[in-house]
Structures are given as structure tokens and as C-alpha cells.
C-alpha positions in Angstrom: -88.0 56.9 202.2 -89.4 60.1 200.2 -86.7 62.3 198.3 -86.7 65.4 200.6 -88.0 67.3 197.5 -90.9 65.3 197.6 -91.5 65.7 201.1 -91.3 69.7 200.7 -93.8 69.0 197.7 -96.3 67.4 200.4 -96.5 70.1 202.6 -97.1 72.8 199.8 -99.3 71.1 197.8 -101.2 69.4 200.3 -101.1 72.3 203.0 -104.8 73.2 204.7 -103.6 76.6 205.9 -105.9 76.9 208.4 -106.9 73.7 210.5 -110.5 73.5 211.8 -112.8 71.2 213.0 -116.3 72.0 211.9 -117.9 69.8 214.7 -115.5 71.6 217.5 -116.3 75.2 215.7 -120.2 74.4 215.5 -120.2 73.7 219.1 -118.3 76.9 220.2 -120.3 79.2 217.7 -123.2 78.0 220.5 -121.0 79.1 223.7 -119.9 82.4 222.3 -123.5 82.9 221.0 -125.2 82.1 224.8 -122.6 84.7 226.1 -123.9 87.4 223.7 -127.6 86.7 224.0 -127.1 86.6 227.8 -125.1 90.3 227.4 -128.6 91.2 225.1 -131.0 90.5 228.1 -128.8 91.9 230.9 -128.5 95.3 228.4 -132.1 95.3 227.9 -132.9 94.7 231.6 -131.0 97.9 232.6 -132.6 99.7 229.5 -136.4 99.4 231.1 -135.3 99.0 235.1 -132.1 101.0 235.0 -128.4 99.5 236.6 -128.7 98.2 239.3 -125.9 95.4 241.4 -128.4 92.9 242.0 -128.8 92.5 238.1 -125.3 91.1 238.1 -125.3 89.1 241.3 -128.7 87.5 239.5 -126.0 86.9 236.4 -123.4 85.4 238.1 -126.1 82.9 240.2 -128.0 82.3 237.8 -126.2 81.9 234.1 -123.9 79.3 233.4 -121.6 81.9 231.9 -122.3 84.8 233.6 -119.2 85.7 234.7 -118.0 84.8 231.1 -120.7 87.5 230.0 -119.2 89.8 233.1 -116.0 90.1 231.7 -116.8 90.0 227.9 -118.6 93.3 228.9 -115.5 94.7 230.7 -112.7 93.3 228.8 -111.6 92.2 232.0 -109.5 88.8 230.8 -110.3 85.6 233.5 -106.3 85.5 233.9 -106.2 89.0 235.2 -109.4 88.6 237.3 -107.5 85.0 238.5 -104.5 87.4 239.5 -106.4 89.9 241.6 -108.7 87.5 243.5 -105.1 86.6 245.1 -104.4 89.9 245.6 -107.1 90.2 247.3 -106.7 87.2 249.9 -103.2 88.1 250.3 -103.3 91.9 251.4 -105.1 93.7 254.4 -106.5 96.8 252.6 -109.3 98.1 255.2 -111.1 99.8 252.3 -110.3 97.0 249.9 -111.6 94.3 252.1 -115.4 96.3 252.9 -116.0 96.9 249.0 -115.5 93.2 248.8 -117.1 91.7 251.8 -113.6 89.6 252.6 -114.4 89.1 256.5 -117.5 87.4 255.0 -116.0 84.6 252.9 -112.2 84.7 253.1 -112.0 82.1 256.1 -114.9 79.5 254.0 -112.8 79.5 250.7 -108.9 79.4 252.4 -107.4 76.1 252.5 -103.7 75.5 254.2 -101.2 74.7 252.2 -97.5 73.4 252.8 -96.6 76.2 249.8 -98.3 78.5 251.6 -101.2 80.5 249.3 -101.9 78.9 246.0 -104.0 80.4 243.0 -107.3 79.7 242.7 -108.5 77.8 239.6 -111.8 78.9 237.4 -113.7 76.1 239.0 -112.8 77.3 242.5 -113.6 81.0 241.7 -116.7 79.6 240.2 -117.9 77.5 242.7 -117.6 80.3 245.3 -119.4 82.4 243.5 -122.7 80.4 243.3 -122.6 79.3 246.7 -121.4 82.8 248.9 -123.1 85.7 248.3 -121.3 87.4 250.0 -118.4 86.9 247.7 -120.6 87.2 244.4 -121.7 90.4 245.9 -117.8 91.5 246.4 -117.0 90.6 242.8 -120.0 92.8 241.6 -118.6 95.4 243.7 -115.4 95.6 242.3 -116.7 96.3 239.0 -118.5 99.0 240.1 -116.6 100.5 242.9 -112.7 99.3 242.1 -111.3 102.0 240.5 -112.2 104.5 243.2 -110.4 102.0 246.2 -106.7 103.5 246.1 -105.4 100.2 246.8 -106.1 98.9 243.5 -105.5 102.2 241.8 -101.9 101.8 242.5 -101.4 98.1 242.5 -103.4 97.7 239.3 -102.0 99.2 235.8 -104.0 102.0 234.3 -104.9 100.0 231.2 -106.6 97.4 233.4 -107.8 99.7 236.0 -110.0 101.4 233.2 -111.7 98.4 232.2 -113.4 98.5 236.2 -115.7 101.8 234.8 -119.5 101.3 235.9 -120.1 103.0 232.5 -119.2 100.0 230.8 -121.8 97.9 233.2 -123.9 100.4 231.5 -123.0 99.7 228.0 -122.4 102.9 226.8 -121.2 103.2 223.7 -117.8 105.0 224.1 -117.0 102.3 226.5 -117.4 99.9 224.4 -115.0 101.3 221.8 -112.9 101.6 224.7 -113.2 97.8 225.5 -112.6 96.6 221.8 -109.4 99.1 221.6 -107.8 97.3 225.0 -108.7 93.7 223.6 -106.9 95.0 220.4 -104.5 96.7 221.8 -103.4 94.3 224.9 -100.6 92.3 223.1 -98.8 95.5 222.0 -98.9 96.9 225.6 -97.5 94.3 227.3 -95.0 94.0 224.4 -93.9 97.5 224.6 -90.3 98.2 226.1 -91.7 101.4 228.2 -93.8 98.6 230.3 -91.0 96.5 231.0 -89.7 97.2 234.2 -86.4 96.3 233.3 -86.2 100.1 232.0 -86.1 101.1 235.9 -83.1 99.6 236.2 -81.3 101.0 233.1 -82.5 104.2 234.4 -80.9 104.0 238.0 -77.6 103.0 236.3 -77.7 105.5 233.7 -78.6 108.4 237.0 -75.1 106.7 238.7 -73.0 107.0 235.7 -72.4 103.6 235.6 -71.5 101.2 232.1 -73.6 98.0 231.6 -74.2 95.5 228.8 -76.2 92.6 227.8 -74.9 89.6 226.2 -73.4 85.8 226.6 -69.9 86.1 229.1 -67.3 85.0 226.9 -65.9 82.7 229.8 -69.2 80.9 229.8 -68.7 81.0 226.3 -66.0 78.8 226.4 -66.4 76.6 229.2 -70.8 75.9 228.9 -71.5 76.7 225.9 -74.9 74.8 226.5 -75.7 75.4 229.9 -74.7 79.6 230.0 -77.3 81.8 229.3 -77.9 85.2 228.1 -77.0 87.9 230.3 -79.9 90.3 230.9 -77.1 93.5 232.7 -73.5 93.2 232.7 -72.1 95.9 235.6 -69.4 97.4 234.0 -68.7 95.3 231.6 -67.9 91.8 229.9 -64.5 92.1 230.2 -64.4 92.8 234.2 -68.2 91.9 235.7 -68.3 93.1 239.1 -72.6 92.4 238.7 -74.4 90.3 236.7 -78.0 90.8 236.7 -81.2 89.0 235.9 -84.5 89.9 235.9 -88.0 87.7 236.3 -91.0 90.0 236.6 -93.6 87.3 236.4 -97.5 88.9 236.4 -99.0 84.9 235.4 -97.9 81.3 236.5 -97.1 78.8 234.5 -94.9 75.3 234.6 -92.2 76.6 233.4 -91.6 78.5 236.5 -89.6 75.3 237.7 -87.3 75.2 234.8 -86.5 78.7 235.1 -85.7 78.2 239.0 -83.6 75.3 237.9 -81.8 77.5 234.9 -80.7 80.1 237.3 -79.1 77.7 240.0 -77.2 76.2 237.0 -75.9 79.2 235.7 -75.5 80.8 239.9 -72.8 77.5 239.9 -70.8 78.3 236.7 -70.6 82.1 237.8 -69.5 81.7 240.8 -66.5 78.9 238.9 -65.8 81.1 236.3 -66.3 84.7 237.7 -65.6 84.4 241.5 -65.3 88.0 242.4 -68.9 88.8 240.7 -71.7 89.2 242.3 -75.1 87.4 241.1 -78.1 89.1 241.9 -81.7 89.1 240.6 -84.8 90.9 240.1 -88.0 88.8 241.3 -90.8 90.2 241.3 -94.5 89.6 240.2 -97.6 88.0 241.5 -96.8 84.9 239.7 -94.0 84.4 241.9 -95.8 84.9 244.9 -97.9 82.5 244.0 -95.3 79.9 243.5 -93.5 80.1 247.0 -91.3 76.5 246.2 -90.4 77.4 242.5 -89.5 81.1 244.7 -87.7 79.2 247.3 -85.1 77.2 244.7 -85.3 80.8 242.5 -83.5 83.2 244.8 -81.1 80.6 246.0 -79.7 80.8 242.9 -78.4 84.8 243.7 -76.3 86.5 246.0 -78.9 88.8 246.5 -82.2 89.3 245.2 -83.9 93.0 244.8 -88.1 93.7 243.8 -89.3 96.6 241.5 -90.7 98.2 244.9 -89.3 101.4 245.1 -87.9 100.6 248.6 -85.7 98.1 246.8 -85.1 100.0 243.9 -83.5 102.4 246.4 -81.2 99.8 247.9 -80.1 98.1 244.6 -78.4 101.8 243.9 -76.9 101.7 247.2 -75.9 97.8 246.2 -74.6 99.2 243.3 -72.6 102.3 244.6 -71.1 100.0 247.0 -70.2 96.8 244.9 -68.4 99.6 242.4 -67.0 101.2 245.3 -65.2 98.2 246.5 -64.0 97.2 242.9 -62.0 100.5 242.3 -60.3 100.1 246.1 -59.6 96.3 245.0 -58.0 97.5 241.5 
């Protein structure tokens, strides 16, 4: 066995800083190059016969990564487009469902599920595209006709909205700023506290007067110090929790969705031991829940009650709230 300061040595001395493999990076240098010389051709095409749908339904057919191409253009990422293909399936938007063609290939591409609707993967979204027209036609459309369906304009987040703009279809050059600003700019958004919707529910309990804070409960503290977790709203207080308050607004999927499910029933049982007169409630929300219907299932059975960011149910956690104080003062 090394001396630890010779281990420590190692990785200084020795460190490569970046890892690459030239081989791997040789062979990607070809796929991103494809993409751009495919966005070349398709920007001279509209140069000399003008824009026109069919030049993208011929890109999506006919290029191996012309949808690739498609949203490179846009700055539309294949996770977001994954995300609103299910919105799409799932809702019954008359509007919505005409600019896409729906009718015309919703009932070839659904399978039934025991989890009810599941998320497409690339290769299904793919697949479709090169085989329905009817659906290749729809995605084409929303590109060029989304932003205009009101659906979409207040489902869908401005700063995603904007990247559905025929003017970038058209490569103009604003709009291309515009697209390299969002790809910049994306990880900061989503990072910014303003965009968490977490603030709506500061803001109703700041509009009712009522105390909150965030932190570990001390009896959880003492009693699971490895299984408690961090609190994310603490109604009034440590001391005397009359609401405890957790909140998963989940806009992707992922595995860990089960964990997290599994987490909250844990820490349901010890609330419920150690604080019996509080009330454990959560905020679930997101398409990446719907998406997930048993991971949803074992979720809210963790909570006394569960409340959305819909502003129906932002309505009836303040009335939750009113009432659940109400009753506290009466009890002490």
C-alpha cells in the first residue's frame, strides 16, 4: 500500500484534465458535421425556392438526422420536444389536435399499458415520423404554427414557446442570436429561484400572514438521523408543525422517481410517529409525474393530502391552510 501522500502525488502529477477519446471525438466531429451541412442545404433551398412545409417534411423523411437538424435550427432540445409529444396524446385541444393532424395517427402509434400512458422514446418518435405522414406533417406544423395555438401558449413557458418562431425556419439572423442566447442561457433559467414554483407557495403564505420555515425537525433529528430529510415548508414553525410541506415539480423523468416515491413514504411513517398532530401534504406536479402513474401511485400515498401548482389547487391549499391554522388555535 502507497503512502497517502504518494497517492495525492499520482493524481496531480499524472492528471489528464480533460479525458477524450480521439477515435470517439473523430467519429462525432462526422455526426455534428452531417447535421450542419444538412442545415447548409435546407437554408440554401429556401434561399432560391423560398420556405415552404414540404421542405421539412422532405428533411424529416429523408435525412437520417433531420429532426436532429430540425431542432438544432430551433433550439428546440429532443427532451422538451419528448415532453410535448405527450402533451399532445394526453389533452383534447380541438385547435391543438387540427394543427397536428392527431385524429390521423394518434390511434396507429398508442399502445395500452397497465401504467396507463408512457413516454415515448427517440426511436418511437422517430419511427413514426418516417412512416405517418400525417404525423411528420403535424410536427412540421408545430414549428410553424405552435405559438399561435393558445393551448400551447399557456401550457408551454415563454422561453420555450419562442424557440416555435417560423422566422427561425427561415434562418434569420436575429433569430439565430436568439437561439444561441436560449442554448446559453437555459441552465441559468431553469436555475433561477423566480421559475421555481415553490415561490407560489411562499407567496400564498406570506398573503395569509402565516410563519414558515425550512429545515431538518429536530425530533427527526434525534430519533432518524439517517432516514429524516430536509423539510422543504415548516407551517408555523419547528417547534409546533401543524404542516409540513414538500414539493416535487418534475418537468423530465428519470429512475430516480422511484427512490424519491420510496423517500417520502419513509419519512410520511416517521411524521406521522413523531409529529402525530401534523399534517403531511405535498406538492406533485409536473409532466414527468404524469408520466410515471406507479412511481405517482406509491408518491402521494405518502401525504395526507396532495395539492398541484394549478391555480384551482393553489386556491384550495390556502383554504387547507386557513383551516388547518384555524383548528390549531381552537385546539391550543
Amino acid at each position: 500500500m502507497r503512502a497517502p501522500e504518494e497517492k495525492f502525488a499520482t493524481i496531480i502529477e499524472k492528471n489528464t484534465f480533460y479525458f477524450f477519446n480521439p477515435a470517439f471525438e473523430e467519429q462525432y466531429e462526422g455526426y455534428l458535421n452531417s447535421i450542419k451541412e444538412t442545415l447548409l442545404v435546407l437554408k440554401n433551398k429556401i434561399e432560391t425556392s423560398g420556405l415552404h412545409k414540404q421542405l421539412f417534411e422532405d428533411l424529416l423523411v429523408q435525412k437520417e438526422h433531420g429532426l436532429r437538424a430540425l431542432l438544432a435550427l430551433t433550439g428546440f432540445s429532443n427532451e422538451y420536444l419528448k415532453r410535448l409529444t405527450t402533451i399532445i396524446r394526453v389533452v383534447d385541444d380541438p385547435e391543438l389536435n387540427n394543427v397536428v393532424y392527431k385524429s390521423h395517427w394518434i390511434n396507429e402509434a398508442e399502445e395500452s399499458t397497465g401504467e396507463g400512458i408512457q413516454e415515448w422514446s427517440d426511436t418511437q418518435i422517430l419511427s413514426l415520423l418516417k412512416k405517418n405522414e400525417f404525423f411528420r406533417k403535424g410536427l412540421v406544423n408545430l414549428f410553424f404554427e405552435g405559438a399561435t395555438v393558445p393551448f400551447l401558449a399557456k401550457t408551454i413557458p415563454l422561453f420555450e414557446l419562442k424557440k416555435l418562431s417560423i422566422l427561425k425556419l427561415k434562418f434569420e439572423l436575429p433569430e439565430m442570436i436568439d437561439t444561441l442566447i436560449r442554448y446559453k442561457e437555459k441552465g441559468s433559467y431553469v436555475g433561477k429561484k423566480p421559475n421555481n414554483p415553490e415561490v407560489l407557495i411562499e407567496a400564498i403564505l406570506k398573503d395569509l400572514n402565516t410563519d414558515c420555515e425550512k429545515g431538518d425537525l429536530s425530533e427527526l433529528i434525534d430519533n432518524a438521523p439517517y432516514t429524516k430529510r430536509t423539510m422543504d415548508f415548516i407551517i408555523p414553525n419547528k417547534a409546533h408543525p401543524r404542516i409540513i410541506a414538500e414539493s416535487s415539480f418534475l418537468a423530465t423523468t428519470s429512475s430516480g422517481q422511484g427512490d424519491k416515491s420510496k423517500t417520502e413514504i419513509s419519512v410520511g411513517a416517521l411524521i406521522k410517529t413523531h409529529y402525530p398532530h401534523a399534517k403531511f401534504i405535498g406538492f406533485v406536479d409536473g409532466i414527468g409525474w404524469y408520466v410515471r402513474k406507479g412511481d405517482l401511485k406509491r408518491m402521494v400515498s405518502a401525504y395526507d393530502e396532495v395539492f398541484t401548482f394549478h391555480q384551482d389547487e393553489l386556491k384550495r391549499f390556502e383554504r387547507f391552510v386557513l383551516e388547518e391554522m384555524a383548528y390549531d388555535r381552537r385546539v391550543h
